[in-house]
Phi, psi and omega in degrees: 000139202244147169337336221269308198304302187314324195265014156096299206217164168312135168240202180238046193287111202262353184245137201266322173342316210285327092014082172162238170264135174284121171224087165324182187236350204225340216175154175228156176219129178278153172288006177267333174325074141307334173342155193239135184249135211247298179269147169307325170272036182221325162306315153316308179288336156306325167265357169288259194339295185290271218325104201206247138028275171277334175307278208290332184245023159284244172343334150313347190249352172263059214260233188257319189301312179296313180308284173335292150341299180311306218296303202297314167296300191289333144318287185289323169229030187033234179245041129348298228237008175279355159322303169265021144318285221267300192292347177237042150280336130323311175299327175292313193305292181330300174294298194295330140351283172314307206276327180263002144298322165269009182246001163252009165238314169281323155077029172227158170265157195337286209294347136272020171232038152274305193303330199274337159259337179232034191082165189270346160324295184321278159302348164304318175289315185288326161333291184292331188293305151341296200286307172301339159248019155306315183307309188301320223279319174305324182268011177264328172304306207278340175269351183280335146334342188240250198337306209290309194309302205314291194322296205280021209019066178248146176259166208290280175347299178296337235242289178300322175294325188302284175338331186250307180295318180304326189272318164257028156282343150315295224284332221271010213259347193073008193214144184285308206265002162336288185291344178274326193287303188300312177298327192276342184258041101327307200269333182296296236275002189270351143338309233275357174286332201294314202280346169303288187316309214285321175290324202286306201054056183260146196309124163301320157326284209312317206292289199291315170300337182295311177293349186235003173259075176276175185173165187252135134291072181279145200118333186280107172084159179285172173080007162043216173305278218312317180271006177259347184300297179328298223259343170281346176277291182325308172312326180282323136340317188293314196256357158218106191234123166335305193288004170297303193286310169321325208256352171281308173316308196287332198280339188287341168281019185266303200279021187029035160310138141232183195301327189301327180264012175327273186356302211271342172288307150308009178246337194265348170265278173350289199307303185301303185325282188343303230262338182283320212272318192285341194257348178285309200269336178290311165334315184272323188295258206324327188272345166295299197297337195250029174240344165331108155079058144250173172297319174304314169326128203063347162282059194259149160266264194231192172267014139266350132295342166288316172296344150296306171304342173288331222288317182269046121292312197226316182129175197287319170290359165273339189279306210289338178263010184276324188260352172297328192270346170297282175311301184311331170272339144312294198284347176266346174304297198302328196310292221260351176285283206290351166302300212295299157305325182281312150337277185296327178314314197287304167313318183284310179281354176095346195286168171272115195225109202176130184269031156259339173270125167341179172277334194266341185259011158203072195302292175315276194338307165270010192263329162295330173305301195295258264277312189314287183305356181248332161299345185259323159288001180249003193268311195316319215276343178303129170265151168107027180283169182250087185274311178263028162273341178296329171282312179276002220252321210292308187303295191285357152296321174314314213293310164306272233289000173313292203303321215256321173270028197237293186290357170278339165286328166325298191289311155330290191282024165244352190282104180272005157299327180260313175256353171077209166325352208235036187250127179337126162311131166344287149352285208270340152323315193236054165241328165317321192279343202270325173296316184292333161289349175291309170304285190311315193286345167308319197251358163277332163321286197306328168292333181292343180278336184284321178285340196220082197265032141201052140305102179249187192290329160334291211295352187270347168285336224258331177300325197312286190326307183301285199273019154260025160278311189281327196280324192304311205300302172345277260250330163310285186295341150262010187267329187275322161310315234254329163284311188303328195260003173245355191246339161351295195284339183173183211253096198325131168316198185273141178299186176302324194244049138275136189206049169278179202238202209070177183292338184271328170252013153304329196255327165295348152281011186242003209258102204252160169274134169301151162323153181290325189301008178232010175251137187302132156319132169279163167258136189274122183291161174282331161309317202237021144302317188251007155254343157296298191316298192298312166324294197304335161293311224271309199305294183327281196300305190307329178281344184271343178273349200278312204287326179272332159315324191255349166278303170344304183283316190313321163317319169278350135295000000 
């Protein structure tokens, strides 16, 4: 009996790969596995199993770019910037949620069923937006890979080659679970922050007021508010990055989820939460503690200067395991960044894309994963590349281009052609809608700071209060138009957080989205044609102010 069979009706699964027993890095469940699971220890195994996912793409996201981001706020503002640690945990559950709903239920990767609901426009633009800062994002995994090797005496060339052959001789084994066992004992070595912290031993006080007190600390460090914005967009990039949402959806569909193990996926997303946040606060924490009252302080260069400054702080083995934990985290960044295009590319195009197929049974696919990683180790290795503009510029475009793919996931999860019964709750509709105004008014701050760089914080309380009214309206009125017209035909089945017990949830959990080819085009109404246009304008200026803000500072370093 085939997956296909077990869900009632044809679903839309475009690679037959995608299809079959989950063979886990912890575990396997036949597809015939029906069971009911009861006892605690078939809950366990079951989550052993499912635990994946949420793991790799989480710790994936505390990547070289994060090290770089954290360190520099704890560098610069000591633990001033943990506040917003706490505020976007919920922003994480909530996106990544969505996506690995739509990716156990529909069995398509994001970016095609951006193109197959809203055009091929549509999708392009998130396509390119997507494939160019995956690319910067990969070589910022490969210059933290050069810093860690520089600490460690390793020489850069050797450093960088060893790196690209491990990453791509995982994906290249043909077997998921290969690749899953090596990224997870990856996702182990991102722990290594915790005895790192326990050496910096920075005041718990410090810690806890940083996290329950927010405030901008303007003024701190050069480049005043403008340069504190510049680095809070960026934390918000570092820690919810557009290539989240593309590489959660496809790998749970790599990994042959279905609605039946959501619960447990979602529990396998938690888990990802803990270890990036907690390893995101150690991070700020021991480099506030060991840059407190130097010279260094406000003063960041890169993480091999964070790694010296632990060193002379903590001793020579907190810096060398501050560069061990760099690398292990360049290298699971890169894992799951270039999965994450070759994922959408391969969905968009039709190519056969699955780390369960040979090298030879889906040759584009894997031919795009190597070219992503070898272009990005020969960009590191040119000398004279502009590697840390490239390093502060990558985050904080994650951080802009968030708002424009977040509202195509809104819509997604409001679609009930695509999702039946599994279509987003009243709640998370408008918890959603308050983040992308939160984002767009965020990255609206931020232009205002690149025009006016002594801005202070009254006057940036004061934008907020204006354009998080205007972003609120925005973003309603096209979330809501935009529902009214796809929810047209009838009233949506039970939502994301119905967990009745009965025959209604016996059958949402058997419900796959039909092929796409059998599903109704929606129509894009001109409201929300002319509210896509303007996100898309609005965004377009916001990246050109991002980019001259961030060549600005670098001149002035």
């Amino acid at each position: 009996m085939t997956a296909v069979e077990v869900d009632v009706r044809p679903s839309a699964v475009l690679d037959d790969a995608h299809v079959g027993d989950i063979r886990g890095a912890l575990g396997t469940i036949s597809v015939g596995d029906h069971a009911t699971r009861t006892t605690p220890s078939a809950k366990l195994k079951t989550l052993l199993a499912i635990v994946g996912p949420g793991l790799i793409v989480m710790v994936g996201d505390n990547d070289a770019g994060a090290f770089s981001t954290y360190g520099q706020a704890g560098q610069n503002y000591g633990t001033r910037l943990l506040w917003t640690l706490l505020l976007l945990i919920p922003v994480l559950y909530v996106n990544q949620e969505m996506v690995l709903r739509l990716g156990a239920v529909t069995g398509v990767g994001h970016a095609r069923l951006i193109m197959a609901r809203f055009g091929r426009l549509w999708g392009t633009f998130e396509v390119i937006d997507l494939f160019l800062l995956n690319g910067l994002t990969i070589v910022t995994e490969f210059i933290g890979i050069t810093l860690a090797a520089s600490y460690l005496g390793v020489p850069k060339v050797v450093a960088v080659l060893f790196a690209a052959g491990v990453i791509i001789a995982t994906a290249f084994t043909g077997s998921f679970r290969a690749f899953e066992r090596v990224a997870m004992t990856f996702c182990a070595g991102s722990l290594l922050l915790i005895p790192l912290y326990l050496m910096a031993h920075p005041s718990g006080s410090q810690m806890m007021h940083g996290f329950t007190v927010p405030g901008l600390p303007g003024g701190a460090g050069s480049g005043g508010m403008a340069a504190v914005m510049l680095l809070v967009i960026g934390i918000v990039g570092t820690t919810v990055a557009p290539w989240q949402l593309f590489f959660q959806q496809s790998y749970v569909i790599d990994k042959r989820i279905t609605p039946r193990f959501i619960k447990y996926e979602k529990a396998d997303l938690w888990i990802g939460i803990a270890v990036v946040v907690l390893g995101a606060a150690a991070l700020m924490g021991a480099t506030a503690a060991a840059f407190a009252g130097t010279g260094a302080a406000g003063h960041f260069t890169d993480s091999a200067g964070l790694a010296h400054g632990v060193a002379a702080y903590a001793g020579h083995f907190a810096g060398a395991l501050f560069a061990v934990a760099l690398l292990d985290a360049s290298i699971i960044g890169a894992f799951a960044v270039s999965l994450s295009s070759a994922y959408a590319i391969g969905d968009v195009l039709g190519m056969k894309h699955s780390l369960h197929r040979g090298v030879g049974q889906a040759k584009g696919f894997y031919a795009l994963y190597a070219a992503l990683i070898c272009a990005a180790a020969t960009i590191v290795l040119i000398p004279g590349s502009p590697l840390g503009l490239i390093t502060e510029g990558v985050q904080v475009l994650a951080g802009v281009l968030l708002p424009a793919a977040t509202v195509f996931l809104l819509m997604l999860c409001n679609d009930k052609a695509v999702l039946g019964p599994w279509v987003n709750s009243a709640k998370t509709n408008a918890f959603t809608s308050a983040v992308i105004a939160a984002l767009v008014t965020l990255s609206i701050v931020l232009v205002a700071s690149v025009m006016f760089p002594a801005i202070t914080a009254t006057q940036i309380i004061a934008i907020v209060a204006g354009c998080a009214a205007v972003a609120v309206t925005a973003v309603g009125w096209l979330g809501v138009r935009g529902i009214q017209g796809i929810r047209r035909h009838g009233r949506s089945g039970p939502s994301d957080a119905d967990d009745s017990d009965g025959s209604a949830k016996a059958d949402r959990m058997m419900w796959r989205m039909p092929p796409l080819a059998e599903l109704a085009v929606p129509k894009i109404t001109g409201a929300r044609r002319i509210g896509l246009i303007a996100l898309r304008g609005y965004l377009a200026v916001a990246m050109v102010m991002v980019v001259l803000k961030v060549v600005l500072m670098a001149v002035a370093h």
